[in-house]
N, C-alpha and C positions, 0 to 999 in steps of 0.2 A: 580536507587535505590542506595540509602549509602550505605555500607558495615563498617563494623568495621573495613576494614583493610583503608578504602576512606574515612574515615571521614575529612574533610577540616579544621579541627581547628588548625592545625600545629604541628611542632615537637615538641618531650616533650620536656620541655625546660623554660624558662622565662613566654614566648607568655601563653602555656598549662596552668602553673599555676596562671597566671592573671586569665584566664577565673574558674578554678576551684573555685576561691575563690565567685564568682558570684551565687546569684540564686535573679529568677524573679519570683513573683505569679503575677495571673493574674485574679485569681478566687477569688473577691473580688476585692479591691483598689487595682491599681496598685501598685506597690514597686518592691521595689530592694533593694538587700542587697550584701555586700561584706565583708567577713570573720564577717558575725552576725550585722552585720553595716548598719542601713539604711541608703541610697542612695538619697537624694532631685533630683529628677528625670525631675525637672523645670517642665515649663507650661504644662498646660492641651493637646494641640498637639503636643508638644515634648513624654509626655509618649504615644499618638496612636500610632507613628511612635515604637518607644519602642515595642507596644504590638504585632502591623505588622510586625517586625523584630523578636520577643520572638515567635512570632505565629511559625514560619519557621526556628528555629536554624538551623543555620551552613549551609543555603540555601540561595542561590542570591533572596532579592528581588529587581526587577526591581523599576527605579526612577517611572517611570507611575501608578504602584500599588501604591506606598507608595501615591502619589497626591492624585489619586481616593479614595484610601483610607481614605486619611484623610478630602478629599475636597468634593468630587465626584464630579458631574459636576459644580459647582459654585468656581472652583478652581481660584485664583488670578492669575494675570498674572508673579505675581513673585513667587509661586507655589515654583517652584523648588529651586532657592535661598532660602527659608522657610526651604526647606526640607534639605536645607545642614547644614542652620542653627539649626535644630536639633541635625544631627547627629554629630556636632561640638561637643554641648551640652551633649550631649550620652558621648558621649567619655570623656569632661572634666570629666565626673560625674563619669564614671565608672575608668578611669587609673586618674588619679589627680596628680601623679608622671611622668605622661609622657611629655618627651620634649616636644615643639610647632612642631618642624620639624622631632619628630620620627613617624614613622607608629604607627597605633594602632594594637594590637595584638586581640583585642576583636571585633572592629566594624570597618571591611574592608571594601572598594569598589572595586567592579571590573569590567570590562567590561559587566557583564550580572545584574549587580544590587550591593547592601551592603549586606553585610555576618556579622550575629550576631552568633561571632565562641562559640556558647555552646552545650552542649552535651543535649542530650532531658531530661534530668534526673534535671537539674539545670532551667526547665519551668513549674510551678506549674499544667498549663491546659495542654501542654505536656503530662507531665509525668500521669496526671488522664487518657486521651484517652490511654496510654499504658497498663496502670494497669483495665481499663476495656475492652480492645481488649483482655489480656490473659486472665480475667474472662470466658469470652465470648468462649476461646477456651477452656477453663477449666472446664467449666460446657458443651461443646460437646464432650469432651470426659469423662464425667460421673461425674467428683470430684467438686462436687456442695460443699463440704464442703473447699476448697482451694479457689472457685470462691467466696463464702463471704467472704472470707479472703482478698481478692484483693481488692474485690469492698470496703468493709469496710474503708480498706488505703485510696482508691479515693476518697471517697465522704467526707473523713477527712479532705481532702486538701482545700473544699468549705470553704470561710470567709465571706460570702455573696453573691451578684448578683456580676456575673461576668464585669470587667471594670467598677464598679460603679464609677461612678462620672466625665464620658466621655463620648462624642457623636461622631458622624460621621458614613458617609456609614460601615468602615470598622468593627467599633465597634460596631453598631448595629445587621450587620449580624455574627459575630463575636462571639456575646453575648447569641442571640438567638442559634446558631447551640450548643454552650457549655450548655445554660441550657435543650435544646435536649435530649443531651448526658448526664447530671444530670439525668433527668428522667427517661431516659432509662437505668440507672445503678441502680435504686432506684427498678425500678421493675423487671431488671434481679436479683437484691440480694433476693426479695420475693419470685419470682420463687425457686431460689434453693434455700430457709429455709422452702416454701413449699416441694421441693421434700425430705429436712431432717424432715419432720415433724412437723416442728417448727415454728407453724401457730399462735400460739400464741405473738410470738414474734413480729408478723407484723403490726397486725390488727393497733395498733396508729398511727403506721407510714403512713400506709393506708389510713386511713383515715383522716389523716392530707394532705397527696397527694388528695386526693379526693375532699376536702373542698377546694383549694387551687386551682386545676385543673378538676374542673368539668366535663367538657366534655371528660377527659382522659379514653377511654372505658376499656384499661387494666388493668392501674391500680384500676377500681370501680370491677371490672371479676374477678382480685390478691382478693382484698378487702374480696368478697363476701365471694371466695373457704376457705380463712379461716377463715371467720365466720363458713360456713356450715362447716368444720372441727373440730371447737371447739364448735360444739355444737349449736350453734346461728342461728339456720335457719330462724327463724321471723326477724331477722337485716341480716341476707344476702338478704331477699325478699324486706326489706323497702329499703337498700342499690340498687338496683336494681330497684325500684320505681323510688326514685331520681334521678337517674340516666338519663330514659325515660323519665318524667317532663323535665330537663335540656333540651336533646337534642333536645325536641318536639319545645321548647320554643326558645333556642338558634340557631339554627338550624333547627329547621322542618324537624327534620330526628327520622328515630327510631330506636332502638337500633342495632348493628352491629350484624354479626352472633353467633362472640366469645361471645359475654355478652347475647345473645340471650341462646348459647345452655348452658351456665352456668347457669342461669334462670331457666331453663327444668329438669335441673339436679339437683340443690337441689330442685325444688319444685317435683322433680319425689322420690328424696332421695334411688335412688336403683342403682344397678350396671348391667354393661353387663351380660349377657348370656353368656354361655358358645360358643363357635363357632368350627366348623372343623377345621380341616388342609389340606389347599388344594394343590395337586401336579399337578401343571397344565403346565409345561415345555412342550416345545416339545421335541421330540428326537436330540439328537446331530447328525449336518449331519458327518457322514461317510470321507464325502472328507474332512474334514475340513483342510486346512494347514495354514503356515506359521502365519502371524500377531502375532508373541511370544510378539514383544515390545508392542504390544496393550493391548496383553490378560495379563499382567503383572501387566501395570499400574492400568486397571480396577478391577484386583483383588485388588488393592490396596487401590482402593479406598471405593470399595465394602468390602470387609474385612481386613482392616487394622490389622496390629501385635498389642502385647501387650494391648489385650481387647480393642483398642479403638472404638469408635461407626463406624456404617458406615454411608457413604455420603448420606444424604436423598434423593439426585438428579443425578441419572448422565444419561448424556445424548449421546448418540452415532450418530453425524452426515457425510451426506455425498452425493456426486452423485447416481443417478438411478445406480445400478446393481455394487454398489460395496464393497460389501459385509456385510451391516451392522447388520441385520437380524442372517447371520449365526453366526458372531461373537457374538453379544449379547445373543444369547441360549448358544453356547460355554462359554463363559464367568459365565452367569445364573449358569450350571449346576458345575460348577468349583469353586462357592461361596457357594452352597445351605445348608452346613452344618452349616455356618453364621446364617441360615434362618429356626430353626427348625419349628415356628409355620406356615409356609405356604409357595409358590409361587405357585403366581399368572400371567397367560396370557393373552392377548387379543391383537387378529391383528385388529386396528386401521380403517384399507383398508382407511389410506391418499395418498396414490395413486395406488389404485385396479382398472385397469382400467374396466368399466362400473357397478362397485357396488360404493353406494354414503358411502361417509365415517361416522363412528358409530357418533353421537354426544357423547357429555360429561356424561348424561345423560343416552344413553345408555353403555357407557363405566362403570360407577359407576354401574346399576342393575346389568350387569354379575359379576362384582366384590363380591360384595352385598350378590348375590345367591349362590358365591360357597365359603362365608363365612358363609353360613347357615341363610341368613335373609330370610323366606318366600317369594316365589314369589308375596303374596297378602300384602306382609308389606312390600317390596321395593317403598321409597317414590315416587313420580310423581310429587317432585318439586326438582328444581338442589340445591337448600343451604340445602335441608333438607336430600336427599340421599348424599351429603357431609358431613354432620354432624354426619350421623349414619358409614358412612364408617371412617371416625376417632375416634368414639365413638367403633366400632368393633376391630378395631388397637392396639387401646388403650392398651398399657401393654404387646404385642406381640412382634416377631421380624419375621416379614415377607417381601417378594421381588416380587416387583409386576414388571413384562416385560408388557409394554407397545409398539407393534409392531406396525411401520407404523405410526406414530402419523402425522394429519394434519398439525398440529401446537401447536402453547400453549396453544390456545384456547381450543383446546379439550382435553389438558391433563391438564389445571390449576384445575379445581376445585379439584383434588386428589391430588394438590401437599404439599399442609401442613399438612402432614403426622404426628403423635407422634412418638416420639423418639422410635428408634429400627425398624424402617419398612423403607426400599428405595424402590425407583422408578429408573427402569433401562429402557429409553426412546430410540429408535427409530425413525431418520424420516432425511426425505432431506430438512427439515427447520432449520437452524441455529436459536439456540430458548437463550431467556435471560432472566434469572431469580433469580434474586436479589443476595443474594455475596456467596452464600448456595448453589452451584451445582456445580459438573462439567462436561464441556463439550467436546467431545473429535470428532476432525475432520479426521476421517477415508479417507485418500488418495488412491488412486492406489495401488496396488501389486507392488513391487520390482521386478525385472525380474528372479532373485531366486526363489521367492513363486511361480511366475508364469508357470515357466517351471514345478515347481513339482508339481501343482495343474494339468497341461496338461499331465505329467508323469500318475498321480495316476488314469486318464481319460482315455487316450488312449494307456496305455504301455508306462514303458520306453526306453521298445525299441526304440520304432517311434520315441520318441522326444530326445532321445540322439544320433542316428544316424548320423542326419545331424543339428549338435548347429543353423549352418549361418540361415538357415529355419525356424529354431523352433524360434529363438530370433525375426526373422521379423514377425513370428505370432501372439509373445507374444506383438510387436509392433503395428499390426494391429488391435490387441484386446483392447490396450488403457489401458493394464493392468487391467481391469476393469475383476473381478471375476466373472459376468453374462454373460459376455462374453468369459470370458474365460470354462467357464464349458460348454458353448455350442458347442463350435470351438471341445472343448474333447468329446462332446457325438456324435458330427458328424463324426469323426474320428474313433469311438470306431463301432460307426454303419456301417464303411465301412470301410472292412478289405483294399480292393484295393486303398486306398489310403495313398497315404504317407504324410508327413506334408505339401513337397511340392505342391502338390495336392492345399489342403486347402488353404495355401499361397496363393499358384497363384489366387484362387476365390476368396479370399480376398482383393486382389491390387486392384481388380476394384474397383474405390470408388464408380459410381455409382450403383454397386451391393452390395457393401458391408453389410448395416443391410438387403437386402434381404436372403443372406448367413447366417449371425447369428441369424437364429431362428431352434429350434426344437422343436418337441410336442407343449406343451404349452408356452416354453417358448422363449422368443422374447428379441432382445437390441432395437427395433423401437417402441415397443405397453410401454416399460418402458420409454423409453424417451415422451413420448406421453402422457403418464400419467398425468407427469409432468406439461408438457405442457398447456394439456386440463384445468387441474387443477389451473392452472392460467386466461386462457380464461373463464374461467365459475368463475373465483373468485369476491366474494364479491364486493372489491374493486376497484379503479379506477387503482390503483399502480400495483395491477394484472393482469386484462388486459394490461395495458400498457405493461409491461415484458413481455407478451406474444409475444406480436406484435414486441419489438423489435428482441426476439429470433427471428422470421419469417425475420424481416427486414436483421441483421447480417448473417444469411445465406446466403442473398446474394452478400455477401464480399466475396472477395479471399482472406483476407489481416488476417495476424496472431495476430491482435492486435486491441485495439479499446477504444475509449474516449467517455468521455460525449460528447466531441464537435459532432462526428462522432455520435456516437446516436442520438444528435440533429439533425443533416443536414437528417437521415433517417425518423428522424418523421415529419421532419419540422416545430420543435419546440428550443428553446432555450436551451444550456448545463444543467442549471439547474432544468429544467424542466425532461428532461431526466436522470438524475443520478438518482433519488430513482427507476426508474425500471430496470438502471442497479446493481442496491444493490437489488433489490429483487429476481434477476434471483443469485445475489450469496448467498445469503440465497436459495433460493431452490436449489444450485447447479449443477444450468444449466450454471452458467458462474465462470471462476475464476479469481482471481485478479493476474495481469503480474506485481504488481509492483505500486507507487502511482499512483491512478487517471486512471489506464489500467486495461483493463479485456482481456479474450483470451477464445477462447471456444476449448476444448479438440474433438479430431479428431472425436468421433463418436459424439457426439453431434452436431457439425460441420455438420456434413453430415444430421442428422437428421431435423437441422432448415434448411439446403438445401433443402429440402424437399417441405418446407412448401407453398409456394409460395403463398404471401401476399398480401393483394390488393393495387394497386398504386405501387408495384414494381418500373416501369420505373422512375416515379420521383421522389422518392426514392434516386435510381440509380443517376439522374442527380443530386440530390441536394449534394449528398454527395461527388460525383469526382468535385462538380464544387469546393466542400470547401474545398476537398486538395489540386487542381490546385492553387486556391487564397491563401491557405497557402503556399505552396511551392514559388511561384512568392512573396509576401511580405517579408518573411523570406529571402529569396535568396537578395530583394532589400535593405535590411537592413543589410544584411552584407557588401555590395556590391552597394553603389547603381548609383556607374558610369559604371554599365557594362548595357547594353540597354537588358532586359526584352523581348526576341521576342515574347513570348505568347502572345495571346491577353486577356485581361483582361474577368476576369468572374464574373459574378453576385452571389456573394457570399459573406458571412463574415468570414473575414480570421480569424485562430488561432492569435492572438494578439504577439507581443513580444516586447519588453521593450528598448532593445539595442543589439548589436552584438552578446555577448556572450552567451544570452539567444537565438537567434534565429541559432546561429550555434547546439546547446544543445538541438537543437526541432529538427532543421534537420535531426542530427543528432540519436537522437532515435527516430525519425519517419522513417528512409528512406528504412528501409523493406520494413515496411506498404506501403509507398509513391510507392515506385519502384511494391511493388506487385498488387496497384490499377491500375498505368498505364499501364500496362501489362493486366490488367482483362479489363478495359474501351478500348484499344488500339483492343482487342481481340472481340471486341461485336459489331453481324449483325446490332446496331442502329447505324446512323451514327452520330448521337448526342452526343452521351455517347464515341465512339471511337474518335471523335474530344477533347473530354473534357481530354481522354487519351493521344493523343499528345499537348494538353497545358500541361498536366501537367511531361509530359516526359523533354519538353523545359523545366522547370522550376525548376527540379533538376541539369541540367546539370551542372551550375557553381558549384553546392555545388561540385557536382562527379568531376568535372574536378579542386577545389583546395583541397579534401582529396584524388584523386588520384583514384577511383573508375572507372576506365577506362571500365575495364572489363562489367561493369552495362550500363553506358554511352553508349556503342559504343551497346548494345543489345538493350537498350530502343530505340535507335534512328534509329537504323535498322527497327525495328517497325515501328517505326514513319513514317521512308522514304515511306518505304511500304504500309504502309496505304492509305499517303498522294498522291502518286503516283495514289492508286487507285481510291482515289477520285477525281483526278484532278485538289490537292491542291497543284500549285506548289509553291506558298510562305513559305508553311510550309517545303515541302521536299528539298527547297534550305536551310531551315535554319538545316536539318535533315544530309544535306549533311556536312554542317559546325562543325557541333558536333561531326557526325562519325570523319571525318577528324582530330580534334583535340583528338580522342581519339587514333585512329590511328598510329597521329604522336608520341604522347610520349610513347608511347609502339614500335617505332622501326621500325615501319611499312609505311617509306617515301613516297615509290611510291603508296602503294594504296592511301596515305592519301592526295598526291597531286590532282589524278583521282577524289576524291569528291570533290575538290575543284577547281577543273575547271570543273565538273559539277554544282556547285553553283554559280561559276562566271557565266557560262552562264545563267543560270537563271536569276540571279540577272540583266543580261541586258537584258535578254525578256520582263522581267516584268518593267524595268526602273526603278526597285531598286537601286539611286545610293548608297544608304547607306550601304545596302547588299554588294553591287558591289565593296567599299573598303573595307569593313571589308574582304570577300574573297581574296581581293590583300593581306590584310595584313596577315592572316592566309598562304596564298603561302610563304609569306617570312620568317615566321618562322618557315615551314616545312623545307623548303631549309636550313636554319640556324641550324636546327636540326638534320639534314642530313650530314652537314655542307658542303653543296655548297653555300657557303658563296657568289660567283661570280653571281650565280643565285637567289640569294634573294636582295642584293639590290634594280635591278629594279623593282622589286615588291617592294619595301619598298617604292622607289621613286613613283611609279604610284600611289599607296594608299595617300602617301602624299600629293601628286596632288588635287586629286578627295577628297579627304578631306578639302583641304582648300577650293575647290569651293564651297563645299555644305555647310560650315561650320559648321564641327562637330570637337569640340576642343577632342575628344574621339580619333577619328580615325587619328590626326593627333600628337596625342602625342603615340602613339601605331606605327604611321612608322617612328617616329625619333625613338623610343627605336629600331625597327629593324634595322635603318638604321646604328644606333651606333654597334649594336652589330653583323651586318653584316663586318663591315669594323674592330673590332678588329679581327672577326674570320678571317677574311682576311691577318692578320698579318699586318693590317695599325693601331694598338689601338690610334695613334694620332689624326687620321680623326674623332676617336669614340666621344670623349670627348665633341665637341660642338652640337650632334644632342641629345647625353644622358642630357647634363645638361639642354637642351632646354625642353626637357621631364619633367626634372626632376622639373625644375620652376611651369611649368603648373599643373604638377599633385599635387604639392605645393599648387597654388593657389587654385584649385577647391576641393580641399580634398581628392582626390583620393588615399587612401592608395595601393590598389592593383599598380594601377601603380608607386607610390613612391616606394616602397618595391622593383619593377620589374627592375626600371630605378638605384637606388641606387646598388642593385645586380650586374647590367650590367656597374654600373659605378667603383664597386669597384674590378670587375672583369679588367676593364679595366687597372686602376691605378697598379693595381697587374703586367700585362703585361709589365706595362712601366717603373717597380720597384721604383714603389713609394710606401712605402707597410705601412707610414702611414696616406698618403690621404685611402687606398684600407681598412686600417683597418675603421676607422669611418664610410664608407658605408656601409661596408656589416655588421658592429654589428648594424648600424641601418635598414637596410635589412631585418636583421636574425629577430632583434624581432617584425617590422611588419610583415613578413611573419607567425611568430605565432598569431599575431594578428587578421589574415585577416583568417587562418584556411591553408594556403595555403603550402602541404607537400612538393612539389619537389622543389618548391623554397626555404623552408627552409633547403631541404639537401643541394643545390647548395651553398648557404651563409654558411654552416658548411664546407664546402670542402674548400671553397674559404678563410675563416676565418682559420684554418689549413694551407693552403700554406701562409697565411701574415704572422702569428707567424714562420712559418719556414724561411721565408724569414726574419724576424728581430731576429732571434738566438735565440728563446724560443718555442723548440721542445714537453715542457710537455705542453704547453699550445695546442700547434697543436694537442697533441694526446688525449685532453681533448674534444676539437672538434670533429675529424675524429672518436672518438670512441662514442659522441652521436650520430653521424649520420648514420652510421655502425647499430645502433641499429632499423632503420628505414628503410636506403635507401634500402635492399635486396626486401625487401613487395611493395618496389611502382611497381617492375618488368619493370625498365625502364632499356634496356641496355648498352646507351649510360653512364649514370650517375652511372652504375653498376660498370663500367669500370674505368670511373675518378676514385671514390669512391677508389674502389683498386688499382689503382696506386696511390693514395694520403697516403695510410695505407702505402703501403712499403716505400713511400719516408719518413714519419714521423719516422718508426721505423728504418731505415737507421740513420735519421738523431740524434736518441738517441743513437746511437753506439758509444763507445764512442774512 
């Protein structure tokens, strides 16, 4: 949104006044004027471009609009050269004094499109849609006599048909949407000189609109009311005639309801009955707490200060059991003096579980009846008891609660309500309707409201005793206020318990909504409601939601996609997003974020429940789609590191390039890590095979953002699993994982033990591949350890057994060790030719991770043999592939490493610009070896600033 303080058109100044001296109509012949001066605006598609620029002052429009707009699809191939040839054009026309090579200060370009810098005030159609946007506000808050005053100025502004004497896409829809908006100010200005009386004044106008615009139902409805006003009732009825003929004719329709009940009304020529005043609230509950910032706004909206009207619409939504009902009576009785002529109640039961909910129909006769219409005169067709209940209204200022609403459907017919009556709506349907409501999304209790809703339940003694207790209760309850008055009546009814008590019976999850019920009331038969109320719905989009709540309970995982709703239906993403929009409209789901939903703890448990049919493959379709996502994402950042999983029948999550698929890994790898862990954990041995593919398939990510901790659990799993199934391919490569996570956390000697467990494997099964990559991990634990002595003949053996089998992988993998074996040996001479031999190959084949590795190791070495500006070029090109590749301990390693070469060439502030990014990282990778450089490189750096 602009602001008056953001406006883009520039500093006062030069620039400002160019543009002031500008104004543009648009409503009628294009033109332009400057200080009273018309403007030759050139060709006919030079002023569209004009008007699509004037449309959007001091707003980027992109070069693609401006094409379409003025071409639409039959656009030239030189399209865009046209369109600069315009705004060349523009520009001579409007500055005429500006150099060839000065900027324009009027008609900018910039990165997101051209900026025509005027104020709204200086665009003829502009500035009309503002002066009837305030009509519009000025006649809802009563002063109909200020709203003809505006509208009058706008429809001044009209010189004709908007853009005459122009065509194209832009301007046709352009033209139409303004003379709309013509229209529709011609008949807001009759409404208010009807509500001042001043019916006489209209009728020509009217029917000149009439004559012009036949089929216009409200303005022939405007037309009629003040005929019959002034007297005219035989030309309101012929008017009304005409009317019907037209639409019969042009149309095959018959008249709408509005012109329908005007019809009835002057040919009835009488007024309402008198009607009761009905007090139909329910009692304010007792408990009622906290929600102050709710109950505030709604009064606000409900009874505005300074006599302005109230909102005709507002709506209160939210999840099963939290709290929307109490607050909207609260609310109700805290406005009611707003509402002298009545309020009105009715519980909806849109989701009462085993009563069916009222229709619309029935909602209107209770209405009806306890405004005094006869039981045997409440109509039996729905447009006709809607017409008598706005006809009842009529002139009143009454507050109808509407509890429990199904949907819109069952509360639309009551909602074009006459001025002075609201509608204060309930329901777990996120509902929409038109720019005249508002709606407000009731969340959770705050953990304040909630302790003292449990206070005013069960004593506060009980619940101020022990805070730690009471807050994990208020946490077991999800905040959710049906649950929490229950958790307090179960406490209240049993002196012998303490909070602890209930806590404890709470942690169980699978007992959990068996605990929160009392009496009648339940958090399982509410969430069920819900539920049923989808399975049994009309629609296809409702069932569907249902099933997938059923399907998502049988995740473990905190988070979920369309893609992931697809693989549980076994349908396409697309296919499944509208029934996960429809579970967050009933608010059974909520949104985590773009394109994520998440389901809150008791809901969680409740679609755990449900247990759906086809479960199992369900299950496998959906672990097979993160395994295949996690292996593509991991080969696309990466894709010379060999993939051990075995490939699965699935369609991967899609990514683009590197940086998007580290950005997917990345906010997936809760979800990722908590599937394989739930698939790794399950009696099918299908589904727990799909849990170690998919375990293998995070590991590179874990092992270059340093997730060790995850790694080394996922793959203990794994071992474990694989162990028991007799998979020993999988639990050599289980062994390889632990052991690398192992080793950089510290942990030498266990991590060598899996790796001469893996080795051996790897030669049972005649793995030679396995069988060097194991040498080659032995030698850089040893390296790590730094038995530098004991890792080269590992580096050498891998070498070996690599070239026979020819994998250019594993043999560029034991020159990096064998290099960086013999500098930790304190030979850095011997380093230099097995590193740059690395470093060629990994050149050739594109292997960033291994250039990154081999350049680190080389410029670590150069560093050793003080040569510190061969050591500087490697490790800055080191440093920023290793940001490239995602990979953290190697990028501390090149911050440390780049810190000692500035120190070593006499530029200490640059070292400590280094050593203090890395500082800011290296503590969290929890690696101790690197803990330690890290701090000896701080104090040599601030040593070496002493001066």
């Amino acid at each position: 949104m602009i602001t008056s303080t953001t406006l883009p058109w520039g500093d006062e100044g030069a620039g400002s006044r160019v543009s002031e001296k500008i104004y543009i109509r648009l409503l009628g012949a294009v033109t332009g004027e400057r200080e009273a001066e018309p403007i030759d605006l050139g060709p006919a598609r030079q002023q569209v471009a004009l008007a699509l620029l004037a449309s959007a002052p001091a707003r980027p429009v992109p070069m693609h609009r401006l094409v379409s707009g003025i071409w639409g699809e039959d656009a030239p191939r030189n399209a865009e050269q046209s369109v600069y040839t315009y705004i060349s054009g523009l520009r001579r026309a409007f500055e005429p004094s500006r150099g060839r090579r000065e900027p324009s200060r009027l008609l900018s370009g910039t990165s997101a499109g051209y900026i025509l810098r005027l104020r709204p005030g200086q665009v003829d159609a502009v500035l009309f849609g503002e002066r009837v946007a305030e009509a519009h506000r000025a006649r809802r808050s009563g002063d109909d006599r200020q709203a003809v005053r505006l509208l009058d100025q706008a429809l001044l502004m009209w010189r004709g048909i908007a853009l005459s004497g122009l065509s194209g896409p832009f301007v046709e829809k352009e033209r139409d949407r303004l003379e709309q908006l013509r229209l529709s100010a011609v008949e807001q200005r009759a409404e208010s000189l009807l509500r001042l009386d001043r019916h006489a004044e209209i009728i020509e106008e009217l029917r000149d609109l009439t004559r012009h615009r036949p089929l216009r139902e409200r303005a022939r409805e405007l037309l009629m009311t003040a005929l019959f006003r002034s007297g005219r009732q035989a030309e309101a009825l012929e008017t009304f005639e005409e009317g019907r003929v037209v639409l019969a004719e042009e149309l095959g329709l018959s008249p709408g309801e509005g012109l329908r009940r005007c019809y009835e009304m002057v040919l009835r020529a009488d007024a309402a009955s008198l009607s009761p005043q009905p007090r139909q609230l329910p009692r304010r509950l007792a408990e009622f707490v906290g929600r102050t910032d709710e109950v505030v706004l709604l009064r606000e909206r409900l009874a505005p200060g300074d006599d302005a009207p109230p909102g005709p619409l507002v709506i209160i939504t939210g999840p099963p059991g939290v709290g929307k009902s109490a607050l909207a009576v609260q609310v109700a009785h805290r406005v009611e003096e707003r509402f002298p002529d009545g309020q009105l109640y009715v519980n909806c039961r849109g989701a009462t579980p085993e009563l069916p909910a009222l229709s619309a129909l029935e909602v209107l006769g209770r209405f009806l009846r306890a405004l005094g219409v006869p039981p045997h005169a409440v109509p039996s067709d729905l447009d006709e008891a809607a017409a008598v209940w706005r006809s009842r209204l009529h002139g009143r200022r009454v507050l109808a609660l509407l509890d429990d609403a199904a949907d819109l459907g069952q509360i639309r017919p009551l909602l074009s309500t006459p001025f002075g009556t609201s509608l204060l709506v309930t329901s777990r349907e996120t509902m929409t309707w038109g720019d005249d409501f508002f709606q407000l999304e009731l969340d959770r209790m705050s953990h304040a409201e909630s302790a003292t809703m449990l206070a005013g339940l069960a004593g506060a003694g009980r619940v101020t005793e022990d805070a730690g207790q009471t807050a994990s209760l208020v946490r077991l309850c999800d905040g959710l206020p049906l649950a929490l008055k229950i958790a307090g009546a179960r406490l209240a009814g049993r002196t012998d318990w303490t909070v602890a008590t209930l806590t404890a019976r709470l942690s169980d999850e699978r007992r959990r909504l068996h605990e929160l019920a009392v009496g009648d009331l339940a958090v399982r038969s509410s969430l069920a409601a819900g539920h049923t109320a989808l399975e049994r719905g009309r629609r296809a989009v409702d069932r569907q939601a249902a099933r997938i709540l059923a399907l998502l309970g049988l995740l473990h995982v905190p988070e979920a996609t369309a893609e992931v709703a697809g693989a549980l239906l076994g349908v396409p993403p697309a296919e499944a997003e509208p029934g996960l929009e429809r579970l967050v409209d009933a608010h059974l789901l909520d949104r985590a974020g773009q394109g994520r939903y998440q389901l809150h703890d008791l809901v969680r448990l409740f679609a755990g429940e449900l247990r759906p049919d086809g479960a199992r493959d369900a299950l496998i379709r959906v672990f097979s789609y993160y395994a295949a996502s996690a292996r593509l994402a991991s080969s696309v950042i990466d894709p010379h590191r060999v993939q051990t999983a075995a490939p699965v029948d699935a369609v991967p999550h899609q990514v683009s390039g590197v940086e998007e698929a580290k950005a997917w890994l990345h906010e997936e790898e809760p979800v990722l890590v908590a599937a394989a862990a739930q698939a790794m954990g399950s009696p099918d041995e299908a589904i727990a095979r799909l849990g170690i593919n998919l375990a293998f398939g995070l590991a590179w990510h874990q092992q270059r953002t340093y997730d060790m901790t995850t790694m080394h659990e996922l793959n203990t799993k794994a071992l474990r699993l694989s162990e028991r199934l007799g998979d020993e391919a999988s639990a050599q490569v289980a062994h390889d994982y632990i052991a690398n996570a192992l080793r950089v956390t510290g942990r030498t000697d266990e991590s060598v033990a899996h790796l001469l467990a893996s080795l051996a494997i790897a030669r049972r099964l005649g793995d030679a591949f396995a069988e060097q990559r194991a040498m080659g991990n032995l030698a850089v634990v040893h390296i790590t350890g730094e038995r530098f002595e004991e890792a080269l003949p590992w580096a050498e053996r891998q070498l070996a057994l690599a070239r026979r089998i020819g994998s250019r992988v594993g043999v560029r993998y034991a020159l990096m060790m064998a290099g960086n074996a013999h500098r930790g040996a304190g030979r850095p001479e011997d380093a230099c030719e097995p590193l740059n031999a690395a470093l060629v190959d990994a050149q050739e084949v594109g292997d960033l991770t291994h250039e990154a590795q081999t350049r680190m190791g080389l410029g670590e070495t150069h560093l050793a043999l003080g040569r510190p500006e061969e050591a500087l070029e490697h490790l800055v090109r080191a440093s920023d592939l290793m940001t490239l590749v995602g990979y953290r301990i190697g990028k501390l390693r090149c911050l440390v490493g780049l810190s000692s070469t500035h120190r070593m060439m006499g530029r200490p502030d640059r070292a400590l610009a280094c050593v203090t990014e890395a500082a800011g990282f290296g503590g969290a990778l929890g690696n101790p070896r690197w803990e330690r450089r890290l701090a000896e490189e701080q104090a040599a750096v601030h040593k070496a600033l002493q001066p």
